[in-house]
N, C-alpha and C positions, 0 to 999 in steps of 0.2 A: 305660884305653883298651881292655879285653878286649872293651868292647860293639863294638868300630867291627872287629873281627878278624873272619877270613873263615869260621872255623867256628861262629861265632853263626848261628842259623838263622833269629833275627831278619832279621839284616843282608841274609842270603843274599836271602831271602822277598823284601825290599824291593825288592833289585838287581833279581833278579828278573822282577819285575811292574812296574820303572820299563823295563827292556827289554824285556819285553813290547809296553808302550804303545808305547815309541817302534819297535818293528816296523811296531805298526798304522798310527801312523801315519804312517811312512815310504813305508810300500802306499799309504793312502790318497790322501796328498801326489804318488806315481805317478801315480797313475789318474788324479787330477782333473787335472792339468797334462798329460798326457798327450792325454787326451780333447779338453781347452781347446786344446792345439795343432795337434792333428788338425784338429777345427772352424777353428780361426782359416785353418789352410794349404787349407783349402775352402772358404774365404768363404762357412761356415754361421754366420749371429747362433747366438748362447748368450744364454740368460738367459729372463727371466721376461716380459718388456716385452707379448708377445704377449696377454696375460691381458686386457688392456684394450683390446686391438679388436675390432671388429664382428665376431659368428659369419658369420653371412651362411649359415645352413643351420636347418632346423626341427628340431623334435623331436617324437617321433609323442606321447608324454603327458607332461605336467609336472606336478608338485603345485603347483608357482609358476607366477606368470606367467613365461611367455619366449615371444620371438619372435627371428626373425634379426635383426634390429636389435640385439640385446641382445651382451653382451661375450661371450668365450671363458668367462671366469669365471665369468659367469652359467650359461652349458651346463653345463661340466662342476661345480656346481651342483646344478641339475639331475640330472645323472646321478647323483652320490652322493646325493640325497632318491629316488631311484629306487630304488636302492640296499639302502640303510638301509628303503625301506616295504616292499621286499620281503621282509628278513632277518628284518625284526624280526618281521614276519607268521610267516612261519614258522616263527622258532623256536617261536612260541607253541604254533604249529598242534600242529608237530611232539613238542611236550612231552606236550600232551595225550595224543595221539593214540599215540605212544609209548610212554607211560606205561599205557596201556592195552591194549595188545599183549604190555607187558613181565608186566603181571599175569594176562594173559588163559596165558600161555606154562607160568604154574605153577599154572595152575586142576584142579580134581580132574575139571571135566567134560573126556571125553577130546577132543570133538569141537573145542570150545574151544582146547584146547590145541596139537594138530593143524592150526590151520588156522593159530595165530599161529605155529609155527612155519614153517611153510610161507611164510606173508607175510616172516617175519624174512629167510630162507635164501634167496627168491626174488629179494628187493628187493635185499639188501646184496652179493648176486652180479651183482648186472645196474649196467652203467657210466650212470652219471648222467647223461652226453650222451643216452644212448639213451633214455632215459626221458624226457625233456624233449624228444627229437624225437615220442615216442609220444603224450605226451599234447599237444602244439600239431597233429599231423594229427587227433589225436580233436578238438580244440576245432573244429578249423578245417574238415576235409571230412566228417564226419560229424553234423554239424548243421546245420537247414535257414538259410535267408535270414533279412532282418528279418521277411517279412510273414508266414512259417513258421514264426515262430519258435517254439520250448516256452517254456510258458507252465505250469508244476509249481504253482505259485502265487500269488499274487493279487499283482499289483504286479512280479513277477520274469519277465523275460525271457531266454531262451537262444537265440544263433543263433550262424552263423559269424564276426558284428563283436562278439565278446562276451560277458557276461553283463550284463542291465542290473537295478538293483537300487533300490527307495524309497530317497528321503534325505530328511531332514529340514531341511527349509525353512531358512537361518540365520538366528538369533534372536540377541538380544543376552543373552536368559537361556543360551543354550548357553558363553556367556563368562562368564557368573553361575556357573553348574556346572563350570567347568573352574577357575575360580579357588576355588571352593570343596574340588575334589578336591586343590588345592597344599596350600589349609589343613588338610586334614583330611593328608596326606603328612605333614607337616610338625608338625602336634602328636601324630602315629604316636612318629615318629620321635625326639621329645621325649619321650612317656613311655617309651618301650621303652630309651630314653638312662635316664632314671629309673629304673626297675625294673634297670637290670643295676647301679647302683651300689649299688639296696639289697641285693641277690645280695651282691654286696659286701662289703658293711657287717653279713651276716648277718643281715639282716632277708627277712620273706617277703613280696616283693610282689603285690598282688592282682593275676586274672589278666588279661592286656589282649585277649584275643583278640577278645571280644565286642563290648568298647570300639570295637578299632578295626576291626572289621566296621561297628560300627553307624556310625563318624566317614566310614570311606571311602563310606558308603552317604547319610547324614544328609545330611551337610556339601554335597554337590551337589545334591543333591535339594534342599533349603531354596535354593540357589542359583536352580535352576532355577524353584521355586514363586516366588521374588522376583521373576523378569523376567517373569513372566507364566502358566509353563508351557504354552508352545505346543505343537500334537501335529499341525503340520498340514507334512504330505508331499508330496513332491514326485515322481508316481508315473511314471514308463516310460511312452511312449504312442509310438505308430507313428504316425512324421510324414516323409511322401513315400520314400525308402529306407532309413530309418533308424529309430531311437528317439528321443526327444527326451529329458529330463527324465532325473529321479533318475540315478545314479551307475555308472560303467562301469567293470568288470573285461573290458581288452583283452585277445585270445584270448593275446596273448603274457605278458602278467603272471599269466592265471589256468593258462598251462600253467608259466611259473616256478613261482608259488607252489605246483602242483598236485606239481611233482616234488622241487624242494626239502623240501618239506613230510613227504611219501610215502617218499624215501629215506630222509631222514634221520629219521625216526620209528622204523626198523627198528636202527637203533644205538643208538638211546635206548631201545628194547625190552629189547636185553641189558642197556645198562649199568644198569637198573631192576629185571630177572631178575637180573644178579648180587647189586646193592644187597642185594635181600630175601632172598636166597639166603646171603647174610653173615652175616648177624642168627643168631644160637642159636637152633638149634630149643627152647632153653627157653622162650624168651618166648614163641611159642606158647600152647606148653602149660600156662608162669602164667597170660596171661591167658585160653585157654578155660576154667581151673579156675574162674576167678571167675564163670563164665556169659556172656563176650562171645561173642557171634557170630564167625564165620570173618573177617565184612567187618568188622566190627567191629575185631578186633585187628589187621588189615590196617593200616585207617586212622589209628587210634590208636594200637597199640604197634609197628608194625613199621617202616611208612614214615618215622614220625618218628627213628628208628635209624639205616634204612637209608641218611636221606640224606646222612649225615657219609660212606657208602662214594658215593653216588652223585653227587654235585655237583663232584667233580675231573673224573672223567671225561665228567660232560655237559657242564662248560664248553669241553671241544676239539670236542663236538659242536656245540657254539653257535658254535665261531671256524670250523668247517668248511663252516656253512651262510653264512657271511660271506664267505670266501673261495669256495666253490660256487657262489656268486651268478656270478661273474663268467664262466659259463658261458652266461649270457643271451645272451650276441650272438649265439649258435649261434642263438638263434627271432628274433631281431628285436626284442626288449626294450631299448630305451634306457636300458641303467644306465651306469654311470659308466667301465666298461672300453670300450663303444659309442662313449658322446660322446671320452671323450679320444682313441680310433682315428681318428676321423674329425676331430677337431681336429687332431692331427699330420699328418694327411695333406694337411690343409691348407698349415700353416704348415710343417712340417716340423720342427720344435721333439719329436723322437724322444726325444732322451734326457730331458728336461723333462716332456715327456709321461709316461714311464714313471715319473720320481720320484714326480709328483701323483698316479698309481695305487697307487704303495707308501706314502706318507704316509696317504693318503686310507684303504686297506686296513688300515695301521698305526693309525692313529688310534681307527676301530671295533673294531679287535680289543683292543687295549687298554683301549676304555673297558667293552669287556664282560667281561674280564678282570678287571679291578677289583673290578668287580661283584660278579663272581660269586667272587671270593676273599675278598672282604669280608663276605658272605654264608657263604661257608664258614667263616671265624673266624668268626662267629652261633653257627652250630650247633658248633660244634666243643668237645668232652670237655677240661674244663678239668680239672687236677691240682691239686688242694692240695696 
């Protein structure tokens, strides 16, 4: 019986962390009865029921259909695809562009360097409200009307309702090319499953990169050659105050994306300056000894190094642009912090309202966390 005694540190541990839990959720058992009693003694409904009536309010863009007729659940919907098109725009944006900055900061030209500095130090000093007020008065009073509008290039319109841009007709070969791009995901994803077991197994697998350049490039394209290859556009044209046709970035999503984008590229700079900045200066200088170019061992020996230091730290900049997002109400952007505001104020359903923001918040930041740790075991230095 010495195991069940109190100086086992077993025993201790267990005690422990089974008192632990029941702290928590002793708290939590508070709160919720607590809250539930308050509401009841106010003859405020609790509960979820609201989800399924009428909005009875519009929403300025939707990727779906919606109209006021449609449910609460449909809006905020809606808001989270609002959401999520903006985030995930950005992060991309913001990678590149980032990424670009981050290298431009340790370039030998001085002027280069100088100026990504400057952009770094400027940007990550100045509060992201403000910047998103800046650039929604740039979209909004410093560009002319529709019939004024800039007109930079062929098909692309700029004025104050917008940016208007070609889109491409829908065709049933664009559902040819998008099912072709799962297949080609999807036999990626099979050999690169393949080749790490022959890693494995001590064998050397041949290399897939080419492969699956050509699979992700192939595979839709034959998709799209099978439905026909259509190439016929749907261009911008001024019709009575407006534009008609091809596809609109509203002044409020092109100053989100513009500042989301723009900020957060200036933290992706550093954490891509320190990445490279990690690597030994020997690798360098093995591979100039072999005759590579500067750019050359850049893209080849360094970055592929540096990203086991850089992909922790850029995944907090990815859940930052996710959570930044919800800075949109300040312009007028309909995401998903907008609609549920204005749904509670409706219904009055506050505390409900605020779970569906933290689930909803929770939910994409978790699944890009996944992601992107999953991703990090990829790359990560295994030990024998």
């Amino acid at each position: 019986m010495t195991h069940l005694r109190w100086s086992n540190p077993s025993l201790r541990a267990a005690v422990y962390q089974v008192a632990a839990l029941a702290a928590v959720g002793l708290v939590a058992w508070f709160l919720v009865s607590n809250t539930l009693a308050n509401l009841a003694s106010r003859h405020i409904a609790s509960g979820f029921g609201f989800l399924g009536r009428e909005a009875g309010f519009a929403i300025g863009e939707s990727p779906i259909e919606y109209g006021p007729q449609n449910t609460y659940a449909r809006a905020i919907a809606v808001g989270l695809l609002n959401t999520v098109r903006a985030a995930a725009v950005a992060i991309v944006l913001a990678t590149v562009l980032g990424t670009l900055v981050g290298v431009a900061r340790l370039s030998r030209n001085w002027l280069a360097a100088r100026l990504a500095g400057v952009y770094v130090e400027l940007l990550r000093n100045t509060p992201l409200l403000l910047q998103l007020f800046l650039w929604y008065a740039l979209i909004t009073e410093n560009t002319p009307g529709p019939r004024q509008a800039l007109h930079p290039l062929p098909g692309v319109f700029i004025s104050n309702r917008g940016i208007r841009l070609p889109a491409f007709v829908h065709h049933v070969a664009f559902d040819y090319a998008l099912a072709g791009l799962l297949l080609a995901i999807a036999i990626s994803l099979a050999l690169a499953h393949r080749a790490r077991r022959q890693r494995r197994a001590g064998h050397a697998p041949r290399p897939l990169g080419r492969r699956i350049v050509a699979l992700l490039a192939g595979l839709p394209l034959l998709g799209w050659l099978a439905g026909g290859a259509p190439l016929q556009l749907d261009l911008p044209r001024l019709q009575g105050f407006d534009f008609a046709g091809g596809i609109t970035l509203t002044p409020e999503y092109a100053a989100l994306l513009a500042g989301l984008t723009i900020y957060t590229s200036a933290f992706i700079a550093e954490v891509v300056r320190a990445g490279i900045q990690a690597i030994d200066r020997g690798q360098w200088e093995a591979a100039e000894s072999l005759g590579l170019r500067r750019g050359a061992v850049l893209r080849l020996v360094v970055l592929p190094q540096a990203l086991r230091v850089i992909v922790p730290p850029l995944t907090n900049q990815y859940l930052n642009v996710v959570k930044n997002s919800s800075l949109a109400v300040a312009i007028g952007y309909p995401d998903l912090v907008s609609v549920v505001n204005t749904t509670l104020n409706q219904t009055g359903q506050a505390i409900e309202g605020v779970l569906i923001i933290m689930a909803a918040y929770l939910a994409v930041s978790l699944s890009i966390s996944m992601f992107m740790n999953f991703y990090n075991r990829r790359i990560a230095l295994v030990e024998r």
